[in-house]
C-alpha positions as CSV (number, residue, x, y, z in Angstrom):
1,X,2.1,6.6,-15.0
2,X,1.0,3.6,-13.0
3,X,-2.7,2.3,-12.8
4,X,-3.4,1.5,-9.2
5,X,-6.1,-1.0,-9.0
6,X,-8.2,-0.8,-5.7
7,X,-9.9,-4.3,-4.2
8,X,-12.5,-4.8,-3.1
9,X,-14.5,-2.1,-5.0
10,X,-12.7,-2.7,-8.2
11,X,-12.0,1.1,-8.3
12,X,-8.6,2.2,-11.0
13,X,-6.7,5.1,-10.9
14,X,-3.8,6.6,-12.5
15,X,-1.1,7.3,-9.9
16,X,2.4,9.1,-10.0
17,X,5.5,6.8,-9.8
18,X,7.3,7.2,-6.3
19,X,4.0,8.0,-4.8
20,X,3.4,6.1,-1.8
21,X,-0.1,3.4,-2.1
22,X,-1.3,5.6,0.8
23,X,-0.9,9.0,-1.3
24,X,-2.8,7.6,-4.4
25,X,-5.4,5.9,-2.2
26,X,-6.5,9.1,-0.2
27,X,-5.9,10.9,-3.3
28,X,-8.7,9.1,-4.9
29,X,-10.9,9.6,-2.5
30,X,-10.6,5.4,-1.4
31,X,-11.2,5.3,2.3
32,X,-7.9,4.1,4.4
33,X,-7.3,3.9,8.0
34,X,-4.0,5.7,8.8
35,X,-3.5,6.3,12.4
36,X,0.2,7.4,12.3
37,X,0.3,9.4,9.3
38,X,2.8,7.6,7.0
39,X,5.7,6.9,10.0
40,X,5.4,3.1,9.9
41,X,4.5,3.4,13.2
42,X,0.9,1.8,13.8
43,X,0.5,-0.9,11.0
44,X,-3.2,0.9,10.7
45,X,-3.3,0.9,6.8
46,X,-1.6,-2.5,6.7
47,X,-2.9,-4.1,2.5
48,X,-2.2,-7.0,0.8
49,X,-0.7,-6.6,-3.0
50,X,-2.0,-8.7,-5.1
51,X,-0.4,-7.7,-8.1
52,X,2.7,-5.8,-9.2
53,X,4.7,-6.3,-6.0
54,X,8.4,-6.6,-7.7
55,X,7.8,-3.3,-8.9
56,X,7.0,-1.2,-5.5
57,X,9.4,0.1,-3.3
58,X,12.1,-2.6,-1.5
59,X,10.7,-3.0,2.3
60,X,13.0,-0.7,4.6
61,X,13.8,-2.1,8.1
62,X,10.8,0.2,10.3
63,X,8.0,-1.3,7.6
64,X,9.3,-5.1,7.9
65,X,9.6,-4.4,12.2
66,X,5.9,-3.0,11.8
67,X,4.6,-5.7,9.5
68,X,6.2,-8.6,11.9
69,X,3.6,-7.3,14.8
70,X,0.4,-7.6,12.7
71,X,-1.8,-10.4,12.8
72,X,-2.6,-12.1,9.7
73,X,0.3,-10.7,7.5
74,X,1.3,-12.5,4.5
75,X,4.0,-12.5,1.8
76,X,2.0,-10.0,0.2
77,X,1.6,-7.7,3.2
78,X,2.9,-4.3,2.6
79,X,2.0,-0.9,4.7
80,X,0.4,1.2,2.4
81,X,2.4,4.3,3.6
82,X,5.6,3.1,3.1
83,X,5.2,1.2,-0.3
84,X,6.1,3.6,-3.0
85,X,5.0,3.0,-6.6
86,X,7.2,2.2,-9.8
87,X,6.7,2.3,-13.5
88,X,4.1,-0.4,-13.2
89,X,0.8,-0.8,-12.7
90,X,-0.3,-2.8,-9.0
91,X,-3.5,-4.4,-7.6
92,X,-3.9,-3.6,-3.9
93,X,-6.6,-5.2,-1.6
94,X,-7.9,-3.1,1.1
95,X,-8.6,-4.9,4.8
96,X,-10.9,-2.7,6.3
């Protein structure tokens, strides 16, 4: 199981493979804006990966259209709804 590691509080937590980064963050109890509910649809709970990014999910077509209107993304922007875990373990900094 992969060890989701939360920035800026520094926070870890064991997380199932294939869950989404949104999934294991409410699921710990980390605070995330999510307007839209996981449909790619609001960029809301927009994150940057710091670590682990080969092993997430590949970004589908709505998540890359979504990311391209945000302000400030990066190479290691992801939306935290859409990016599913792997075997791995991934370092995530929260924006908000």
């Amino acid at each position: 199981m992969p060890m989701l590691t939360i920035k800026p509080s520094g926070k870890t937590v064991q997380s199932a493979e294939g869950m989404s980064i949104l999934e294991a963050l409410l699921a710990a109890g980390e605070p995330i804006m999510h307007k839209c509910d996981g449909k790619a649809e609001c960029g809301s709970c927009h994150i940057f990966i710091n670590e682990g990014r080969k092993t997430l999910s590949k970004i589908q077509r709505s998540e890359n259209e979504r990311l391209d209107a945000i302000v400030g993304v990066s190479s290691q922007s992801r939306l935290a709804c859409q990016a599913k875990l792997g075997n791995e373990d991934v370092t995530v900094e929260l924006l908000s």
